[in-house]
N, C-alpha and C positions, 0 to 999 in steps of 0.2 A: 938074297935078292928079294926084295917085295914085289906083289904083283904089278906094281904102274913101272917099277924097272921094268921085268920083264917085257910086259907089254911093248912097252920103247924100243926095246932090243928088237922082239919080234919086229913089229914096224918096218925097222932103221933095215934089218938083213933083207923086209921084201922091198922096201924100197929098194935097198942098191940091186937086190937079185936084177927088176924089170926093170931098171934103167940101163942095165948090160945086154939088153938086146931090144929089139924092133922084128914086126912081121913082115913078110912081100909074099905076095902071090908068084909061083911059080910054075913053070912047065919048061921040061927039058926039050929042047930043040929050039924053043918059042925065042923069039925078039921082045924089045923094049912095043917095037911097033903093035906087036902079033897083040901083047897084052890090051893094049891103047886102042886097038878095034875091040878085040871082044870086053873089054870094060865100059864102053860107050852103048856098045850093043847090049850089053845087060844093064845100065844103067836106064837105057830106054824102056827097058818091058819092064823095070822094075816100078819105076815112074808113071806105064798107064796101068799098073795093075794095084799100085799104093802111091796115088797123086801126094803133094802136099796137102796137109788139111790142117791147118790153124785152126788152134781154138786156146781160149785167156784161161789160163790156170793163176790160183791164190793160193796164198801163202799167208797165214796169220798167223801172226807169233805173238798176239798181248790186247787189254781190250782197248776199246773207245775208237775212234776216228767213224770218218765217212766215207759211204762207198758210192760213189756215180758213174751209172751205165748210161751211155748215148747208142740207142738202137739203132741209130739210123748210121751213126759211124764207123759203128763198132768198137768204139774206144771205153778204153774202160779205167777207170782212178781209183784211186784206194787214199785215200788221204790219213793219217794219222794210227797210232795204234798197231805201227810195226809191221803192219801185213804189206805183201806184192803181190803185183797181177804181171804175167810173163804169158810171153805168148810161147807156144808150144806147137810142133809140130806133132800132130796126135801117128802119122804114118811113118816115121823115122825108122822106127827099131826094125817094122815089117819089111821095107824099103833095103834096108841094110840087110838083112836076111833072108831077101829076095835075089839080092846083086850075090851073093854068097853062094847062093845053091846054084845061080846064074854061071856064077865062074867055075865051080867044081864040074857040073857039068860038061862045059866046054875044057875041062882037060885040067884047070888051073888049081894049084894047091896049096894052103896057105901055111907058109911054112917061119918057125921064128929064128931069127940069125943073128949071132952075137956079135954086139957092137967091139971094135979093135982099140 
């Protein structure tokens, strides 16, 4: 086998591996309900302690085009020369590993379950 076989294989066995299961957060004794409060409540402290915070990320992939910023809209264009402007939540990832530490503490545990 040559290396871009291999490679493929590798790929192809993790693709199927994580398509054979999914995560849930878990605690023994807990409800659907039990979950649905403490994920709202951790949702919320996670929320005033990493708000949303947009801001315009680029992407250039080639040269030439035009770029125009409107300051007062906050819009932003990229015209020609293969690049994009995406807005981006800068607090996501902290946000997500905020609700994390959130839930483990209140008891819950994130466990992965294999699909039937």
């Amino acid at each position: 086998m040559n290396k871009v076989s291999v490679f493929c294989a590798g790929i192809a066995a993790c693709l199927l591996l994580t398509s054979c299961s999914h995560q849930v957060w878990v605690k023994p004794g807990s409800t659907q309900q039990d979950f649905s409060t403490d994920n709202y409540a951790c949702m919320q402290s996670a929320m005033a302690s990493a708000p949303v915070t947009v801001a315009n990320t680029a992407a250039w992939s080639g040269g030439g085009g035009n770029a125009n910023w409107n300051s007062a809209g906050g819009n932003a264009n990229w015209n020609g020369g293969g690049g994009q402007v995406r807005a981006k939540d800068m607090n996501q990832t902290a946000r997500n590993q905020l609700m994390n530490a959130c839930l483990q503490a209140k008891g819950w545990q994130l466990t992965t379950v294999k699909d039937q």
